[in-house]
C-alpha positions as CSV (number, residue, x, y, z in Angstrom):
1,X,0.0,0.0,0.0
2,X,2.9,2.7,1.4
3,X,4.7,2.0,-2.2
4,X,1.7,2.2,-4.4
5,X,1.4,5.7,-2.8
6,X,4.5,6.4,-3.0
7,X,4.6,5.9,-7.1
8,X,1.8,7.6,-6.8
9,X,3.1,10.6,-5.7
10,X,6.3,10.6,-7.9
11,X,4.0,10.2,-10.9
12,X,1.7,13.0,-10.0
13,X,5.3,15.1,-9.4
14,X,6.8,14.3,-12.2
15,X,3.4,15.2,-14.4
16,X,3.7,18.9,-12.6
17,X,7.1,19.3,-13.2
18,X,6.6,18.3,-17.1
19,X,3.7,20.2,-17.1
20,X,4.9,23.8,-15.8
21,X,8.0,23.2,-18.0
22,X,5.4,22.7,-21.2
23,X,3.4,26.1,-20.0
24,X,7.1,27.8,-20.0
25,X,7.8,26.4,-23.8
26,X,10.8,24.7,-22.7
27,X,11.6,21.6,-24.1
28,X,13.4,18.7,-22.3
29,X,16.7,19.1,-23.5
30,X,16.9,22.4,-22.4
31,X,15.6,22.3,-19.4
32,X,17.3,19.3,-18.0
33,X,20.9,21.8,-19.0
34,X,19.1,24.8,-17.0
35,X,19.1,22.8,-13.8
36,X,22.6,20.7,-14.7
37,X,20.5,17.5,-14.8
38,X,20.6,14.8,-18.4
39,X,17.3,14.7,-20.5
40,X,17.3,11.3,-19.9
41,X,17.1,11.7,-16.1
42,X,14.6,14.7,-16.6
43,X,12.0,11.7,-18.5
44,X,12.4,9.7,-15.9
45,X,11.9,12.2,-13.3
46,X,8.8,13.5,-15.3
47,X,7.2,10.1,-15.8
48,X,7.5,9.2,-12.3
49,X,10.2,6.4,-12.5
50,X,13.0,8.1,-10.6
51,X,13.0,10.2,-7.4
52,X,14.9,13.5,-7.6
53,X,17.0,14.5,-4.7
54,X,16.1,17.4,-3.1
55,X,19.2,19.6,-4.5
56,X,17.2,18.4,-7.8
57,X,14.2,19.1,-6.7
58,X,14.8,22.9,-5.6
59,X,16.4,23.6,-8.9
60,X,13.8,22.3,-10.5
61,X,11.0,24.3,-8.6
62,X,13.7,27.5,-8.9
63,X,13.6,27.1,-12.7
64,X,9.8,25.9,-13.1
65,X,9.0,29.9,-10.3
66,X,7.2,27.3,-8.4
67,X,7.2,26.6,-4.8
68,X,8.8,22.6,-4.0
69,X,5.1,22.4,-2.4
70,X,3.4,22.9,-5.3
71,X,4.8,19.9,-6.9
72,X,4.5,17.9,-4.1
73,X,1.0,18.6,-3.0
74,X,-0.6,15.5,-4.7
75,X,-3.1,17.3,-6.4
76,X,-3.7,16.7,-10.6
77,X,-3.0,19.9,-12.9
């Protein structure tokens, strides 16, 4: 039960995170560069099969001018 809500939650974070980098009209490739991260790591952040630390996770939120909250509040955008 505690990991089925805890894929859960990555998914649902990783859906935010793709989709405020979509409403910025930044594409992968360059956003994974903005926060120093591979594209290939960024997709697997976004589709909720890896966990960013939290060094990733506040340059993500930094870049994305979103709170770390925000993407980890479990609501659906």
């Amino acid at each position: 039960m505690v990991d089925n809500m805890a894929e859960l939650v990555y998914r649902k974070m990783g859906a935010k995170i793709r989709y405020y980098r979509q409403v910025k009209g930044i594409n992968q490739t360059d956003f994974a560069i903005k926060v120093s991260i591979s594209s290939q790591y960024l997709s697997k952040i976004e589709n909720g099969k890896r966990i960013p630390s939290l060094p990733v996770l506040l340059s993500i939120a930094e870049a994305l001018e979103v709170e770390v909250a925000e993407l980890l509040d479990g609501k659906n955008v």
